[in-house]
MIDOSE-1310 file (N, C-alpha, C; in nm, 2 decimals, decimal comma, always signed):
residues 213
xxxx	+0,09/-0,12/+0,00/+0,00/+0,00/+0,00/+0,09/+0,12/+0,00; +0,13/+0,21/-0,13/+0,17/+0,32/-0,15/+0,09/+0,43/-0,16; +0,11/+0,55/-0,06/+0,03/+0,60/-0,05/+0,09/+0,77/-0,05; -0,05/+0,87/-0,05/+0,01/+1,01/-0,06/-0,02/+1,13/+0,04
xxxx	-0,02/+1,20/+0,13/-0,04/+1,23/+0,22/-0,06/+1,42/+0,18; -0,18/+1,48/+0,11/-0,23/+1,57/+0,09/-0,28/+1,69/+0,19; -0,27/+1,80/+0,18/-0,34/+1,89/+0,23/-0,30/+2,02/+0,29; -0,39/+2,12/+0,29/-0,27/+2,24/+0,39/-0,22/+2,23/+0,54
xxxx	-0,15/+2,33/+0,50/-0,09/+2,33/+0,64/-0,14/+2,34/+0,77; -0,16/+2,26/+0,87/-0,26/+2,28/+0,99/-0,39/+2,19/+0,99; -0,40/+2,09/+0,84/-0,48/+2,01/+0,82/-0,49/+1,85/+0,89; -0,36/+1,86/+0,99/-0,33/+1,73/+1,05/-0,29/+1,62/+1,00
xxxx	-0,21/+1,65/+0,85/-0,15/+1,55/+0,74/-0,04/+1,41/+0,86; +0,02/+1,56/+0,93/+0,15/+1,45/+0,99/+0,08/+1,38/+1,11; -0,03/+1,41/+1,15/-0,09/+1,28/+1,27/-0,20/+1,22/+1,25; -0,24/+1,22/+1,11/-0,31/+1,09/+1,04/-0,19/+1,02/+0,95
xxxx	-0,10/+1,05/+0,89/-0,02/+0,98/+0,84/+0,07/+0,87/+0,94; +0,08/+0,92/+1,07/+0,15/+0,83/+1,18/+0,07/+0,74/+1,21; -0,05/+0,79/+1,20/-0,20/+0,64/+1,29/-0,19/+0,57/+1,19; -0,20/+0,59/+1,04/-0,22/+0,55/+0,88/-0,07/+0,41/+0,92
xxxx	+0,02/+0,49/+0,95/+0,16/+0,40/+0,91/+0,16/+0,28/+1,06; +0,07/+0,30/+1,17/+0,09/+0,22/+1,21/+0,02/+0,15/+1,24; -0,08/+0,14/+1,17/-0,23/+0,10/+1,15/-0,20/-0,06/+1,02; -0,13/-0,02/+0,91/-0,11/-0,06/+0,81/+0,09/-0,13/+0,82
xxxx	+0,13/-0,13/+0,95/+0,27/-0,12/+0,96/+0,38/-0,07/+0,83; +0,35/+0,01/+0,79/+0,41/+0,08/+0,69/+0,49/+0,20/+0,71; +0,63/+0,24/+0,67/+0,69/+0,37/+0,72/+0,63/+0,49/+0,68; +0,63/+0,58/+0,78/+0,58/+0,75/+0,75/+0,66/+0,80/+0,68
xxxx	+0,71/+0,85/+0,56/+0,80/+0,92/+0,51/+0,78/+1,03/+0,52; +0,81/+1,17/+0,60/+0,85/+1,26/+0,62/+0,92/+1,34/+0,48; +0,95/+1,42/+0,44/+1,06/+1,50/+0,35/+1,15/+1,53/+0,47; +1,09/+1,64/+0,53/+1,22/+1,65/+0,63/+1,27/+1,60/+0,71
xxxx	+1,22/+1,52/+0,75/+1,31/+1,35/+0,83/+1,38/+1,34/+0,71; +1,33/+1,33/+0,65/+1,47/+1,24/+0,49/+1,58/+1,33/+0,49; +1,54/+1,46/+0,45/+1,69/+1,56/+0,45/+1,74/+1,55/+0,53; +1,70/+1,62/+0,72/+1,77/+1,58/+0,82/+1,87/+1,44/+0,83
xxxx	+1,83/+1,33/+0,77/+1,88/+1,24/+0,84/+2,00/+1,19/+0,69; +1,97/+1,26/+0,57/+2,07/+1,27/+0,45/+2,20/+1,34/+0,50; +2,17/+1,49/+0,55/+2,23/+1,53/+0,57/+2,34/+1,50/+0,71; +2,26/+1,42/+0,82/+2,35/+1,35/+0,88/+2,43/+1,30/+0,88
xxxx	+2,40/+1,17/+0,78/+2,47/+1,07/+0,74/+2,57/+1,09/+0,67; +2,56/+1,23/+0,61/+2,67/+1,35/+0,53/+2,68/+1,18/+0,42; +2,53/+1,17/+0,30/+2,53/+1,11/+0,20/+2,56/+1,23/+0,08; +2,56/+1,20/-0,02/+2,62/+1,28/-0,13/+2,49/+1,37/-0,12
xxxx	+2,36/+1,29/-0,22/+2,27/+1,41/-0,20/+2,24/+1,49/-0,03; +2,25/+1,44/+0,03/+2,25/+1,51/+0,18/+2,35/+1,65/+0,20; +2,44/+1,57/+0,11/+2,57/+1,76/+0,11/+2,52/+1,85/+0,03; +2,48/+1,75/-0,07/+2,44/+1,84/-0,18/+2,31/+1,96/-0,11
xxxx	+2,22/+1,87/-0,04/+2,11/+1,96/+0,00/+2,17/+2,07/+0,08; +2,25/+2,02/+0,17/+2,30/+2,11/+0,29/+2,36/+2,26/+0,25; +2,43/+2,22/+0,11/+2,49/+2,35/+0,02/+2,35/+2,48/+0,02; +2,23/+2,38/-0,02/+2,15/+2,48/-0,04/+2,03/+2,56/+0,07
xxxx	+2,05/+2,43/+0,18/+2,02/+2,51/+0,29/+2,07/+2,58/+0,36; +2,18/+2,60/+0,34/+2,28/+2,67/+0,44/+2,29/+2,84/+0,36; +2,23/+2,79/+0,27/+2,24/+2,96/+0,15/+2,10/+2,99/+0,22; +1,99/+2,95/+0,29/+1,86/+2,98/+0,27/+1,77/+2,96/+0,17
xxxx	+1,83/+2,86/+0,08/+1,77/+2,80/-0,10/+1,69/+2,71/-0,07; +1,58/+2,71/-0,14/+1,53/+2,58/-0,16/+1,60/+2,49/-0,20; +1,59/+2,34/-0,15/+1,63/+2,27/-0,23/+1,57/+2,18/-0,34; +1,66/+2,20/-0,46/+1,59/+2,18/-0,61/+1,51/+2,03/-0,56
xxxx	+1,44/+2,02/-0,67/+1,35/+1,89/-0,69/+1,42/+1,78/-0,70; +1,52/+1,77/-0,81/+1,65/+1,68/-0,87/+1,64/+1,60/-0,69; +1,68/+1,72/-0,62/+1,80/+1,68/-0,50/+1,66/+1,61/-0,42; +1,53/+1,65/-0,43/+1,42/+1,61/-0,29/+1,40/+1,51/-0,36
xxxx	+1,39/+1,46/-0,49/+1,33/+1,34/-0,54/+1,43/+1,24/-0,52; +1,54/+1,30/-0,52/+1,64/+1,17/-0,54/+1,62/+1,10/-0,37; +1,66/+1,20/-0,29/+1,63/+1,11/-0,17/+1,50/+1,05/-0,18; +1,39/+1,09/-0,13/+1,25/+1,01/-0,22/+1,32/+0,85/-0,22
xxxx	+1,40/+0,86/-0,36/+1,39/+0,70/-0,46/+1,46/+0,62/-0,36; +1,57/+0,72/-0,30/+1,64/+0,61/-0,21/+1,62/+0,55/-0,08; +1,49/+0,66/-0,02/+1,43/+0,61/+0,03/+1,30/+0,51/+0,07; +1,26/+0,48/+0,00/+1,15/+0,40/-0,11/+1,19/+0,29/-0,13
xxxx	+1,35/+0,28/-0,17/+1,38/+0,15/-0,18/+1,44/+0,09/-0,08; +1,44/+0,11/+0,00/+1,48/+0,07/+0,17/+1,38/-0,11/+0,19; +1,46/-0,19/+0,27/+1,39/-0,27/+0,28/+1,24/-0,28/+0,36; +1,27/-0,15/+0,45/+1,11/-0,11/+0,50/+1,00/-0,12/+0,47
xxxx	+1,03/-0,02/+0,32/+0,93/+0,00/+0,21/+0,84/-0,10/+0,11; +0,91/-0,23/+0,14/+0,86/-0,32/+0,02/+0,73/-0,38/+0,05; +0,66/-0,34/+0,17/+0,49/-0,37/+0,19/+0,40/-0,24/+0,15; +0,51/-0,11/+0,11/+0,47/+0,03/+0,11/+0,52/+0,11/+0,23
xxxx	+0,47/+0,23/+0,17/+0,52/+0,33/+0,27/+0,38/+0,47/+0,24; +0,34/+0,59/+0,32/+0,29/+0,69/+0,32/+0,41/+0,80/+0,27; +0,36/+0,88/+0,17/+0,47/+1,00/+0,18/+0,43/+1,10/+0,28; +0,48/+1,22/+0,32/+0,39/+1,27/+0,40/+0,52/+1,43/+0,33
xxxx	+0,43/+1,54/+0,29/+0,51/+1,61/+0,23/+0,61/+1,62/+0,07; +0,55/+1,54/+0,03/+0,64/+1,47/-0,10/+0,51/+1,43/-0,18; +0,44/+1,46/-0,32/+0,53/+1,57/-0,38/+0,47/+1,69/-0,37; +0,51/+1,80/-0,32/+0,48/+1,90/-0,35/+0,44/+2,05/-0,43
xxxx	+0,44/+1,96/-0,56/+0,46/+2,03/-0,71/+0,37/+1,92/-0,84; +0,34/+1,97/-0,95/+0,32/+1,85/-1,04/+0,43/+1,76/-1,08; +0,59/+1,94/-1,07/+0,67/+1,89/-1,16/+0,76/+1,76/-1,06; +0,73/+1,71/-0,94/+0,76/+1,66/-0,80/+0,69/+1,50/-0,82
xxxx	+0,57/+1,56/-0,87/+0,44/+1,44/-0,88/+0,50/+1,34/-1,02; +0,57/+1,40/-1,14/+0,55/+1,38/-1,25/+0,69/+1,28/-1,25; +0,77/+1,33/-1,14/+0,93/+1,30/-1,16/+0,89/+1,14/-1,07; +0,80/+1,16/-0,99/+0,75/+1,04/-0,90/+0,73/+0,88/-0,98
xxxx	+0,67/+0,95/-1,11/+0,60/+0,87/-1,20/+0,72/+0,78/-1,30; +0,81/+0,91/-1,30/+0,91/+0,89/-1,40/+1,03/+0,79/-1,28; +1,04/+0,79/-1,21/+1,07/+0,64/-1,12/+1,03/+0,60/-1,19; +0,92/+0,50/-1,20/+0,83/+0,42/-1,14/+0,79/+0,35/-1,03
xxxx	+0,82/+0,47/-0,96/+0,75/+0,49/-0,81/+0,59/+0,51/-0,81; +0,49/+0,37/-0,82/+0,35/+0,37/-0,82/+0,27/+0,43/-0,69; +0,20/+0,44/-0,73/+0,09/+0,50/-0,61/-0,06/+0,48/-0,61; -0,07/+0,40/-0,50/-0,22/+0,37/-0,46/-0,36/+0,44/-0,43
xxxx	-0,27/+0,52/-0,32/-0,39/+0,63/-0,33/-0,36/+0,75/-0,28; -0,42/+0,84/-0,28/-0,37/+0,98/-0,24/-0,49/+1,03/-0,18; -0,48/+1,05/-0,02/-0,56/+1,13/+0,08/-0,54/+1,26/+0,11; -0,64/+1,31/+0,06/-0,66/+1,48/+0,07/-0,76/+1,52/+0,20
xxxx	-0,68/+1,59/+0,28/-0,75/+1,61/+0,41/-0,83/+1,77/+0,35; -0,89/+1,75/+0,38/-0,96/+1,92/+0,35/-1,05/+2,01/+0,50; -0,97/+2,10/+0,49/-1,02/+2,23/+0,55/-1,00/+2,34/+0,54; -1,10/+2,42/+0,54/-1,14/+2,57/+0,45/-1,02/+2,67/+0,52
xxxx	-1,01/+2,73/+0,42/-0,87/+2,85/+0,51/-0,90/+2,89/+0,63; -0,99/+2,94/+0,65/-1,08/+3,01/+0,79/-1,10/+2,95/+0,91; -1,11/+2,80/+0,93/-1,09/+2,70/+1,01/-0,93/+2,71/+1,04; -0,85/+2,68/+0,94/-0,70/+2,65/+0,94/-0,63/+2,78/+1,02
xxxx	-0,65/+2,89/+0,99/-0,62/+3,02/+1,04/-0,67/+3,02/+1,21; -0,81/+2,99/+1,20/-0,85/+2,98/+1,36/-0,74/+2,88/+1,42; -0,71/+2,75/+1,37/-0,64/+2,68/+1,45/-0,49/+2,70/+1,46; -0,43/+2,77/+1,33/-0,27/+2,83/+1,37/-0,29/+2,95/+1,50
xxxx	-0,35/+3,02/+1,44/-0,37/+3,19/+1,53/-0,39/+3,18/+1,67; -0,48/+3,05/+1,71/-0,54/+3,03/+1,83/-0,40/+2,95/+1,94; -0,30/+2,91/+1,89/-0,23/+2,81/+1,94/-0,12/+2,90/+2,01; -0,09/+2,84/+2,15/+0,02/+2,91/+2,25/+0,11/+2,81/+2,32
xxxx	+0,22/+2,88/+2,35/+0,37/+2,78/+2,33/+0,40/+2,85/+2,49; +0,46/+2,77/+2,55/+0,49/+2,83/+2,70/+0,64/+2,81/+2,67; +0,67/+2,94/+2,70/+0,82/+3,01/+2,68/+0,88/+2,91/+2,73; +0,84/+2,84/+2,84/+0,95/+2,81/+2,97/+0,96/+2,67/+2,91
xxxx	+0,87/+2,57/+2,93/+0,82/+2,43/+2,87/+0,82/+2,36/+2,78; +0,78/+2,47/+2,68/+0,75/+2,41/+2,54/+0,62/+2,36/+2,52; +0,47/+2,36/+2,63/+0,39/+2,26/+2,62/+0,28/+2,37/+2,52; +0,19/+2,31/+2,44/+0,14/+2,39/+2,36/-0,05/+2,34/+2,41
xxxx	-0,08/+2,49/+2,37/-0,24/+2,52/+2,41/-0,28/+2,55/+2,29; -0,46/+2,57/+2,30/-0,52/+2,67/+2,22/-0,61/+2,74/+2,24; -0,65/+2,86/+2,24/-0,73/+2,90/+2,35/-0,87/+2,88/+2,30; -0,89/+2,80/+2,18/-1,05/+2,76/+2,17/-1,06/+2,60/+2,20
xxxx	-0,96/+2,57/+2,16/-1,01/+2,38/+2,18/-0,94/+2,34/+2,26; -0,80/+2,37/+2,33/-0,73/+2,34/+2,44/-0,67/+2,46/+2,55; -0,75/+2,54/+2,60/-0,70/+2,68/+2,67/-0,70/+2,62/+2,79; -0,53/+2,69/+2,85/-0,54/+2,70/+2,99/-0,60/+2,74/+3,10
xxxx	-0,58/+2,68/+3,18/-0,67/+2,72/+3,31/-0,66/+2,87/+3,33; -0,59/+2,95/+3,34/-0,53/+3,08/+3,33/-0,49/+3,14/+3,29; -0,53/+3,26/+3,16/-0,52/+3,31/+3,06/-0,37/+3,36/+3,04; -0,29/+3,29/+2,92/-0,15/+3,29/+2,91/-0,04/+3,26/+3,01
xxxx	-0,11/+3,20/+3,08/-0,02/+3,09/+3,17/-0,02/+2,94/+3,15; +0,10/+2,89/+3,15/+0,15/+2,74/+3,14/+0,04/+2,67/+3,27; -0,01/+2,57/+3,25/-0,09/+2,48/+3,31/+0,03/+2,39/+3,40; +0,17/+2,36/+3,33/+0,23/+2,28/+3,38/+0,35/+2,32/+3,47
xxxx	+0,39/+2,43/+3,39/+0,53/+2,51/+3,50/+0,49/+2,66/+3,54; +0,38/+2,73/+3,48/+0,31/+2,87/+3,51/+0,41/+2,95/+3,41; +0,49/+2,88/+3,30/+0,52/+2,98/+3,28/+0,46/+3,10/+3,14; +0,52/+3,18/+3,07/+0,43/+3,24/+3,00/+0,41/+3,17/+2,85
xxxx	+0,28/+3,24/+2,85/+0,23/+3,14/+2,69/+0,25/+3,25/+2,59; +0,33/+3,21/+2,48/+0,35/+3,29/+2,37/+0,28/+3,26/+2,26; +0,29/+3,33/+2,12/+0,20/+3,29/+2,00/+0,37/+3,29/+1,91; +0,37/+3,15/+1,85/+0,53/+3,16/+1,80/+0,47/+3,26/+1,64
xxxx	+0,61/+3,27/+1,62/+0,62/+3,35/+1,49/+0,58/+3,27/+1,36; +0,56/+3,14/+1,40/+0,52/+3,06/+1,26/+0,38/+3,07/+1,29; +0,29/+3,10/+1,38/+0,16/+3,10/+1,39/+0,10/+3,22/+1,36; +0,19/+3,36/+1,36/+0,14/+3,50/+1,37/+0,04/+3,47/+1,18
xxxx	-0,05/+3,56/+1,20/-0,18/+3,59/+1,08/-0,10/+3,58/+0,97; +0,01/+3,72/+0,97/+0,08/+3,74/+0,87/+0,16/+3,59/+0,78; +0,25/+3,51/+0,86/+0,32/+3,37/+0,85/+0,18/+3,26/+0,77; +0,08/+3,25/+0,87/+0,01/+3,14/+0,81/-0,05/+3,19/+0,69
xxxx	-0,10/+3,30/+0,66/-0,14/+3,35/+0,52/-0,06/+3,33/+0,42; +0,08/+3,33/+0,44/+0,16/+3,34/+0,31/+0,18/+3,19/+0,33; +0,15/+3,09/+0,41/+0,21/+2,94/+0,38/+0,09/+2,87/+0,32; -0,01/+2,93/+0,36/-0,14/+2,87/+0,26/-0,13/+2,94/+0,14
xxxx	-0,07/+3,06/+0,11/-0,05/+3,08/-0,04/+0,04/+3,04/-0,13; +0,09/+3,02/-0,06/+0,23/+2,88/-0,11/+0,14/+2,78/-0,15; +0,06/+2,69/-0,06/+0,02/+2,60/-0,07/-0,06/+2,63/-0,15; -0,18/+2,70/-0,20/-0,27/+2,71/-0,28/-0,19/+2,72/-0,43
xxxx	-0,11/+2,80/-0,46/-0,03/+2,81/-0,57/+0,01/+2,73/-0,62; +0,17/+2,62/-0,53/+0,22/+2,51/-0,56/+0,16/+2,35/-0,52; +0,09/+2,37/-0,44/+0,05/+2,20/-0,39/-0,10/+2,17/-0,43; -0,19/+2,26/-0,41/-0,34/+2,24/-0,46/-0,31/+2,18/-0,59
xxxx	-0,30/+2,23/-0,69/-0,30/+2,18/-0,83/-0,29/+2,03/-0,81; -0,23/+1,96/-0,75/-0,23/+1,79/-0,74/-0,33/+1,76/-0,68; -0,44/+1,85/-0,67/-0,55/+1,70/-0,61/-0,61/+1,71/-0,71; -0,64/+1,83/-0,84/-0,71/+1,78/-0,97/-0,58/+1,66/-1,04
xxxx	-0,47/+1,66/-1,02/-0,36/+1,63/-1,11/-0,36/+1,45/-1,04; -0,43/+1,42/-0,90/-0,39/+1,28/-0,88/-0,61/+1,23/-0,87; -0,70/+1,34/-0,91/-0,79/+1,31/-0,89/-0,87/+1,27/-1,08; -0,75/+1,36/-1,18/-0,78/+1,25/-1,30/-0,75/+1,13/-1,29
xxxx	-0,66/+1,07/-1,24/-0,60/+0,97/-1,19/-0,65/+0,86/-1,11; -0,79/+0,88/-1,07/-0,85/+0,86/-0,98/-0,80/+0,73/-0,88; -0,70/+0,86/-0,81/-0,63/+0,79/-0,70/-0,69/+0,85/-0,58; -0,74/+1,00/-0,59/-0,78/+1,05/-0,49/-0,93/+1,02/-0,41
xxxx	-0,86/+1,04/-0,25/-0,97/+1,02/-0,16/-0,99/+1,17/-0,03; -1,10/+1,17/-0,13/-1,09/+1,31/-0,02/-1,16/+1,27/+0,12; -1,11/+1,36/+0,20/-1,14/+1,33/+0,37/-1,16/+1,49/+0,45; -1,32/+1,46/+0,52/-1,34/+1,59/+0,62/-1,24/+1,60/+0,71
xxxx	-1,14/+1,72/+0,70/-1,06/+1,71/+0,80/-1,13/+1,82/+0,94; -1,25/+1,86/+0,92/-1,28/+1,95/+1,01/-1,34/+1,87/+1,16; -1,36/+1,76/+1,12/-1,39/+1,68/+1,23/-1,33/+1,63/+1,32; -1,35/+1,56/+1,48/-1,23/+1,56/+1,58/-1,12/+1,40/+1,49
xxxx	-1,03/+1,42/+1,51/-0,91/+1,35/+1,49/-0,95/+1,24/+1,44; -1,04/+1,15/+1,57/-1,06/+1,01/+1,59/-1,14/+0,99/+1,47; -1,24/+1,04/+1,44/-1,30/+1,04/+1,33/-1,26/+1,10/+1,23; -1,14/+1,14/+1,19/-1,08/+1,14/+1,02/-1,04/+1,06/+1,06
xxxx	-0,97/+1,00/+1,13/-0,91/+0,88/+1,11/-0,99/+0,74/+1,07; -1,13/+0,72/+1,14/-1,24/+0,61/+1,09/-1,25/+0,65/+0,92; -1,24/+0,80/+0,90/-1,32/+0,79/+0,79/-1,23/+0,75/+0,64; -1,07/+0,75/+0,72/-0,98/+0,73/+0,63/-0,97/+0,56/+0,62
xxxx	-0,98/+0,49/+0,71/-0,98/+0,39/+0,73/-1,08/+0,31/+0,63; -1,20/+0,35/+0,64/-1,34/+0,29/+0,56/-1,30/+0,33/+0,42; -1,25/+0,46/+0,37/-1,26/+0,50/+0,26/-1,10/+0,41/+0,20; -1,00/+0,36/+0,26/-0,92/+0,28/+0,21/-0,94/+0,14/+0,19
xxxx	-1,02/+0,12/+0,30/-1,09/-0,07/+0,29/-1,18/-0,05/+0,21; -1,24/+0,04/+0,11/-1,37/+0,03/+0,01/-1,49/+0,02/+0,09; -1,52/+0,07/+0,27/-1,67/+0,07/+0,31/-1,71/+0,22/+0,30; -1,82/+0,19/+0,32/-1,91/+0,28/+0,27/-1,89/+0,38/+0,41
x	-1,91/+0,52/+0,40/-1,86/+0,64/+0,52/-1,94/+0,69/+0,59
């Protein structure tokens, strides 16, 4: 079971894709676990990438697909694996193909920008701790105080209005285009991601065993 792990950011891609991989015992592939741990291993494409993160570059496609292949072919991989972040592009999706690196299905979690924004905006990080709140669906007992060490609750700088608007316009730009691009394809399964956890997860479940939702 090869699979694709769709949707914007704040859509809860990376903790349905962990229940998905251990549900199905199959590895989560990450993009950025793969760099990080390329670049550890100080593998050729791993330097290579490091060149371009260290400029503040993106790194080219060539360089993210290649780890991809080499990680796919890992003996992990041979009952399947979830991508999670990969591909991010058609030209990402197309290079996938050009492997022949197959794919089963592709889960598209969906939720409206306006939901997604409530849930980046709403979320607080205690300076001291690290433990994270939200002051609609998980607020502390005492307004911008840590529940666990008292200490202060901040709103990080990847959450501020401004941050999450430009990362969903990224996303709408470069990554939307693939759910028409894997839904001619009819690989895609779309899934309510506005629902509590437990239930995108049932509904991903049914919609991969062919029951009815």
């Amino acid at each position: 079971m090869r699979m694709i792990m769709l949707g914007p950011p704040g859509a809860g891609k990376g903790t349905q894709a962990k229940r998905i991989a251990n549900e199905f015992k199959i590895p989560h592939i990450s993009t950025g676990e793969i760099l990080r741990n390329a670049i550890k291993d100080k593998t050729p494409l791993g330097e290579k990438a490091q060149e371009y993160m260290q400029k503040g570059l993106l790194v080219p496609d060539e360089i993210v697909t290649g780890l991809v292949k080499e990680r796919v072919k890992e003996p992990d991989c041979d009952n399947g694996f979830i991508l999670d972040g990969f591909p991010r592009t058609i030209n990402q999706a197309k290079s996938l193909e050009d492997m022949g690196i197959g794919i089963d299905s592709v889960i598209n979690i969906n939720v409206c920008e306006e939901d997604l924004i409530e849930r980046f905006t709403g979320r607080r990080v205690c300076k001291t701790c690290g433990a994270t709140f939200h002051i609609k669906f998980d607020p502390p007992s005492k307004p911008n105080i840590c529940d666990k060490c008292q200490g202060e609750l901040i709103i990080r700088a990847d959450d501020e209005m401004s941050t999450v608007k430009k990362r969903l316009k990224v996303y709408t730009e470069q990554t939307a285009p693939l759910i028409d691009f894997y839904k001619n394809k009819k690989l895609l399964i779309d899934i309510d991601g506005t629902k509590p956890i437990d239930e995108v997860f049932s509904s991903i479940l049914k919609r991969l065993r062919g029951e009815a939702v």
